[in-house]
N, C-alpha and C positions, 0 to 999 in steps of 0.2 A: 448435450447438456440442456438443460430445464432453465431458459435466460428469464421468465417469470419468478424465480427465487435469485436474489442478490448471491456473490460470488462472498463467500466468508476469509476472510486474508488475515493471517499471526504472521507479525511481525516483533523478532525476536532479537536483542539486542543484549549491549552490556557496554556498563556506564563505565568509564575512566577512569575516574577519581570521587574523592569522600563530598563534592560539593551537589548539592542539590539545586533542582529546578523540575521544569516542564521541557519534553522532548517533540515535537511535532512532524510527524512523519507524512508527507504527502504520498497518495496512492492513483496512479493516473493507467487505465486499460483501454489499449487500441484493438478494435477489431478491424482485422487485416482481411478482405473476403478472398478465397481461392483463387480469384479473375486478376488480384491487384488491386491498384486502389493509387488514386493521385494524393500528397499532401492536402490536407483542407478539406476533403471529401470521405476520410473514416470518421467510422464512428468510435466517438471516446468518452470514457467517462472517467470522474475523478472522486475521490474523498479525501479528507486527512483525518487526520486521528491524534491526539496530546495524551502523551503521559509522562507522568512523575517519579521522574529520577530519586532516589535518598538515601544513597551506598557505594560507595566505589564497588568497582568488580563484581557488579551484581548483574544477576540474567532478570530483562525485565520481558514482556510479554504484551504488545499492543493491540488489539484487535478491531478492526472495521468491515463493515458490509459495503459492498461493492456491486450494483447493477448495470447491467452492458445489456443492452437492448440488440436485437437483431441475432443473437448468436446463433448459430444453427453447423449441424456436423460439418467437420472436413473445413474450418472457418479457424484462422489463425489468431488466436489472443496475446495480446504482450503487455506485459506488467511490469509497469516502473515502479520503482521507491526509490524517494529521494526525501532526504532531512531536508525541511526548511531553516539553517541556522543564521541565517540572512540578517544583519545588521537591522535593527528599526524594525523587524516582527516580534508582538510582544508576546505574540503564542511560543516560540521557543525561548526559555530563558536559562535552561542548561546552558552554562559558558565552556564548558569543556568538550572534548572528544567523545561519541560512541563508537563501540564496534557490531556493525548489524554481523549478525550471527547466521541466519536465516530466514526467509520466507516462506510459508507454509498458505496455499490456496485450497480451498475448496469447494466444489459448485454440487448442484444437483443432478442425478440424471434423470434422463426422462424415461419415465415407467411407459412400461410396454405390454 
């Protein structure tokens, strides 16, 4: 993979109920190298991403660019997503449930 173009990430969801807000989805990528790797010693990188709820039962669609430095063939990547709905962040304001639906990643290859 081509680690000079950021990693493009859909995050794919659906709202609860008929109330509206902002939804904040945190996106955090460890790269794992072949050899191993100690706690405190990969490489990680993170984004988050806010979008706006305004329908129950609706499919919404979030998207962020994600870049991980060092990646190179036969190199393990791992990709969290987690909602921040954490009491006292005023980046989520959605009060109710989502259901993440899917995650959809995509990088570059490197041309040859």
């Amino acid at each position: 993979m081509d680690a000079t173009v950021p990693l493009d990430i859909d995050i794919t969801f659906q709202s609860a109920t008929a109330s509206s807000g902002d939804v904040e989805w945190d996106v955090l990528a460890t790269l794992v190298p072949t050899a191993g790797g100690t706690l405190g010693s990969l490489t990680e990188a993170s984004a988050s991403v806010v979008k706006t709820v305004t329908a129950a039962n609706t499919v919404f669609m979030a998207n962020v660019d994600l870049s991980v430095d060092g990646l190179f063939p036969g190199a393990l990547l791992v990709i969290k997503v987690t909602r921040d709905a954490q009491a006292g962040n005023t980046e989520d304001t959605y009060a109710d449930g989502v259901n993440l639906m899917f995650v959809e990643c995509r990088g570059t290859k490197w041309k040859v």
